[in-house]
Residue, then its C-alpha position, 0 to 999 in steps of 0.5 A: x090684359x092683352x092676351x087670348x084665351x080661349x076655353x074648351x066646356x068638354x061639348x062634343x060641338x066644340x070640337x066637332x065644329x072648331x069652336x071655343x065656349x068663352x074666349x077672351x080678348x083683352x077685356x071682352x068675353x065672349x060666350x059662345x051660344x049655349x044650349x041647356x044641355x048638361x055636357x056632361x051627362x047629356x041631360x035637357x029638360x023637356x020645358x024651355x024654362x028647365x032649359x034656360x035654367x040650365x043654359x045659365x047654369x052652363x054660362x055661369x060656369x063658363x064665366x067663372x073659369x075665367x074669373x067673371x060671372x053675369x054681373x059682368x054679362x053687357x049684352x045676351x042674344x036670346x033664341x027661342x024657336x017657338x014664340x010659345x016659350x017666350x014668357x018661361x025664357x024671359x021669366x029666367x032672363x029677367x030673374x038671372x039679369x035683375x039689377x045687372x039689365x044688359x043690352x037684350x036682342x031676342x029672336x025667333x029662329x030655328x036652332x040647330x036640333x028639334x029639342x033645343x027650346x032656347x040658346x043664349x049667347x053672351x058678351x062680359x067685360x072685364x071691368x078694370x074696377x068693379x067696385x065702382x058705380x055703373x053710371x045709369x041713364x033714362x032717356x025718353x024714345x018717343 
């Protein structure tokens, strides 16, 4: 597949800064970061772990409007504001990503409005044959 596609979720965001919530390229997906805020109803928890719950719930919905889901996810940027989140926000990550352990950058930065406690970001590929083994390595950094 050698075509584009790009996605619209219905966030005012989207429009508002000229931005697509997935777009496809060939055999990449890329997940443009996403709030856990329901866009339809406006709705955000108060917790991060609420929050990240939401976000994925976004995400996956996201994935499979273009026929992927988080097996498919190789890589997530995780941002979190307050260092205070972090172990509710990577009890979700961890519990999303058990068994499919994608490449991993969190950071502690400022986001776009006070109540928002985590944004994900994501890159999929499409694998061309997904019933086959992924080959898995260990390797010693020390």
């Amino acid at each position: 597949m050698s075509e584009i596609i790009k996605v619209k979720s219905g966030s005012k965001y989207e429009d508002l800064n000229s931005y697509s919530r997935v777009v496809v390229a060939g055999d990449m997906i890329f997940v443009s970061n996403t709030a856990g805020r329901n866009y339809k109803t406006r709705a955000i928890a108060s917790d991060a772990k609420g929050q990240a719950e939401q976000a994925f719930s976004n995400i996956e919905g996201a994935l499979a409007a273009v026929d992927a889901s988080l097996k498919d996810v190789v890589a997530i940027k995780v941002f979190v504001p307050d260092i205070a989140d972090m172990e509710q926000v990577n009890e979700v990550v961890g519990r999303k990503f058990r068994g499919i352990d994608p490449a991993n950058t969190t950071t502690c930065t400022p986001l776009g409005q006070p109540e928002l406690k985590v944004e994900f970001e994501v890159t999929a590929y499409k694998r061309r044959k997904p019933d086959e083994a992924e080959k898995r390595i260990s390797v010693d950094l020390s």
